[in-house]
C-alpha positions in Angstrom: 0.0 0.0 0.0 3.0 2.3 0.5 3.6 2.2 -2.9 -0.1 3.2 -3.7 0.4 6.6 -0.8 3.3 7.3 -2.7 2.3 7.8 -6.0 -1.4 9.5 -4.9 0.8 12.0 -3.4 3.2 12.6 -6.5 -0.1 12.6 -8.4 -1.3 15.1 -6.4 1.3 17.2 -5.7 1.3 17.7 -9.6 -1.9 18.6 -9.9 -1.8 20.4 -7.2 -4.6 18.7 -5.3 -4.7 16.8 -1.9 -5.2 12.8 -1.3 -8.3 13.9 0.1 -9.9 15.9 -2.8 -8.6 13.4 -5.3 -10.0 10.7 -3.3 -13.3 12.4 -3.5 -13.2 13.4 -7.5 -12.5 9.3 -7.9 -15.6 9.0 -5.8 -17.6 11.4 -7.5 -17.0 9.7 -10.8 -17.7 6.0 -9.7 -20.9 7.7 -8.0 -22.2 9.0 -11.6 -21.0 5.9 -13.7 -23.4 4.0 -11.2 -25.7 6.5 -11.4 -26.0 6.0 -15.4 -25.4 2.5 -14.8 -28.7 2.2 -12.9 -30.3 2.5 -16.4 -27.9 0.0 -18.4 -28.3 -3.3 -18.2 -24.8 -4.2 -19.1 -23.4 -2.3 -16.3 -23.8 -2.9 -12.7 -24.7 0.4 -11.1 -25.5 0.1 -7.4 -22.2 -2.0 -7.2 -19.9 0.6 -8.8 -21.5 2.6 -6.2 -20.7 0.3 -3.8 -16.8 -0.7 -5.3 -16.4 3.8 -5.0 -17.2 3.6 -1.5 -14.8 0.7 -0.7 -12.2 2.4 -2.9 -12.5 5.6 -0.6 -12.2 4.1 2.5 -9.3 2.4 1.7 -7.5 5.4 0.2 -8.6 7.7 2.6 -9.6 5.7 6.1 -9.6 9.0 8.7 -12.1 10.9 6.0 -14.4 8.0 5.4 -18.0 6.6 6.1 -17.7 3.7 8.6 -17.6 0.0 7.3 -20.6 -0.6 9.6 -22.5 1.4 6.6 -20.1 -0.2 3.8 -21.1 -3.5 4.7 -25.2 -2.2 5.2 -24.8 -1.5 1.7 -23.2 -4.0 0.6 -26.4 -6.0 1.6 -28.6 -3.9 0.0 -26.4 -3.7 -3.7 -26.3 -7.5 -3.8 -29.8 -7.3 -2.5 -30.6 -5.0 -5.8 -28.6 -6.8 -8.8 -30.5 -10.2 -7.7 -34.0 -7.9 -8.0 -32.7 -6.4 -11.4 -33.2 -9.7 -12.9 -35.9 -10.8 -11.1 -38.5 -8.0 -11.2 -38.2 -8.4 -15.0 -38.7 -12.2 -15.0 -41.9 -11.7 -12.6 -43.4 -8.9 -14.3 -43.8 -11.0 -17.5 -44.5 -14.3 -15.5 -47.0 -12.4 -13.1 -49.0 -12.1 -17.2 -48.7 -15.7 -17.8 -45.2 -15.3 -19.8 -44.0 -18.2 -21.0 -40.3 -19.4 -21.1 -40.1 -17.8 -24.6 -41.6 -14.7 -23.4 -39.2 -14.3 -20.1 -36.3 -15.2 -22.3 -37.4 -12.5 -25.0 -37.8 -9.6 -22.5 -34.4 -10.2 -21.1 -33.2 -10.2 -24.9 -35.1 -7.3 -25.2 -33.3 -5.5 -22.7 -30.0 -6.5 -23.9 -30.5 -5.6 -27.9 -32.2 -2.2 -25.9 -28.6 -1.1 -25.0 -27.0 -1.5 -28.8 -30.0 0.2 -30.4 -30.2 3.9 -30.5 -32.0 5.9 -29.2 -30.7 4.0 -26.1 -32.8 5.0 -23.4 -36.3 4.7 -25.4 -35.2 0.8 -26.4 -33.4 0.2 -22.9 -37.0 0.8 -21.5 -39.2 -0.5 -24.4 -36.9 -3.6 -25.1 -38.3 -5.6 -22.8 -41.8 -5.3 -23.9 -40.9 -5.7 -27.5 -38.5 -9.2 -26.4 -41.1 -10.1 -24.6 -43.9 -9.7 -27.5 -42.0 -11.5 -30.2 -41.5 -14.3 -27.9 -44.7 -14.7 -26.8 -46.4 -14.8 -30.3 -43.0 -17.6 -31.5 -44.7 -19.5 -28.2 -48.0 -19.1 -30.6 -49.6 -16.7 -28.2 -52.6 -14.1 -29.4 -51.1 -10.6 -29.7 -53.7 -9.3 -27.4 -52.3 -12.1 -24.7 -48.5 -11.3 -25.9 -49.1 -7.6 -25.7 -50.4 -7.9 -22.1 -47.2 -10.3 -21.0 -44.8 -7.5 -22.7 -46.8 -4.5 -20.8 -45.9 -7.0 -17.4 -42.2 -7.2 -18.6 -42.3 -3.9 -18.9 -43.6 -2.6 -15.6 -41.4 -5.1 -14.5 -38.3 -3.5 -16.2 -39.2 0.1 -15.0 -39.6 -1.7 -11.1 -36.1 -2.5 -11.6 -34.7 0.8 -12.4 -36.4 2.3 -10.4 -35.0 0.0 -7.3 -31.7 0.8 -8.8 -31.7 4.3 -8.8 -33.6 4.7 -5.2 -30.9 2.0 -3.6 -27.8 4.0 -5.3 -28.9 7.2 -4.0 -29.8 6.2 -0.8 -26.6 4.6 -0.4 -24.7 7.6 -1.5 -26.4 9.9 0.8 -25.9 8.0 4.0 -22.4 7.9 2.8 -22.2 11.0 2.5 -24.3 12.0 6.2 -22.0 9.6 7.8 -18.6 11.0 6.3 -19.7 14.5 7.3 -20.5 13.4 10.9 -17.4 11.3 11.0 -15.0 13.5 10.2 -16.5 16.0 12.7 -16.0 13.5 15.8 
């Protein structure tokens, strides 16, 4: 780790910033990659959340949240990424999705993420992965169309878990490495 002190410090002393404020610009950044990443489904948000708060505590120990809260939300972030997939899977299965259908909406959310515009296909790919694989099943489209409209309130449950998870965790990070580095 001495290695790791040293360099921060030449690093900084170049740019003419602390270990401490370049400790927080690093967490800052893996704070809004995760943020974004909430909405991708490629990239695991609430855990680059989670990996910036470990990062910071290790660079920066006396300036840090606790690992009490560290480890709370490490918890909650595996907690999240198994719901990610799940909420998705129940929301079609809740409509009587079949294993087509489940498969298709988790396609759907994949080929979402290549297709531009992103963020319209990243929330409608589901529904659309669900759809076509309900009616290769040999569903009606009425019945497909309501099993994609469940894969897709199921998608948008998901993000939505994300997003509330990531910034609860970085505010009580936050709270507790303000009142931490007060006491």
């Amino acid at each position: 780790m001495d290695w790791w002190s040293s360099f921060i410090t030449q690093a900084g002393d170049w740019w003419g910033a602390s270990q401490p404020l370049l400790a927080i610009m690093m967490l800052f950044g893996f704070f809004m990659t995760g943020l974004i990443g909430c909405i991708l489904p490629v990239v695991p948000g609430p855990v680059i959340v989670w990996t910036g708060m470990v990062i910071h505590k290790i660079w920066v120990p006396e300036s840090s949240a606790h690992w009490t809260l560290i480890l709370v939300a490490g918890v909650f972030v595996g907690f999240t990424s198994l719901l990610d997939y799940i909420l998705t899977i129940l929301g079609a299965k809740k409509n009587g999705a079949s294993r087509k259908g489940a498969i298709g909406a988790l396609i759907g959310g994949f080929v979402g993420f290549i297709i531009p515009p992103f963020l319209i296909w990243l929330i409608i790919g589901p529904f659309v992965g669900a759809l076509i694989g309900e009616l290769l099943d040999g569903q009606t489209l009425q019945r497909a169309s309501r099993i994609g409209w469940g894969s897709f309130l199921g998608t948008i449950a998901a993000y939505v878990s994300k997003l509330t998870i990531c910034f609860l965790i970085i505010a009580a990070f936050m709270v507790d490495t303000v009142f931490s580095s007060f006491s």
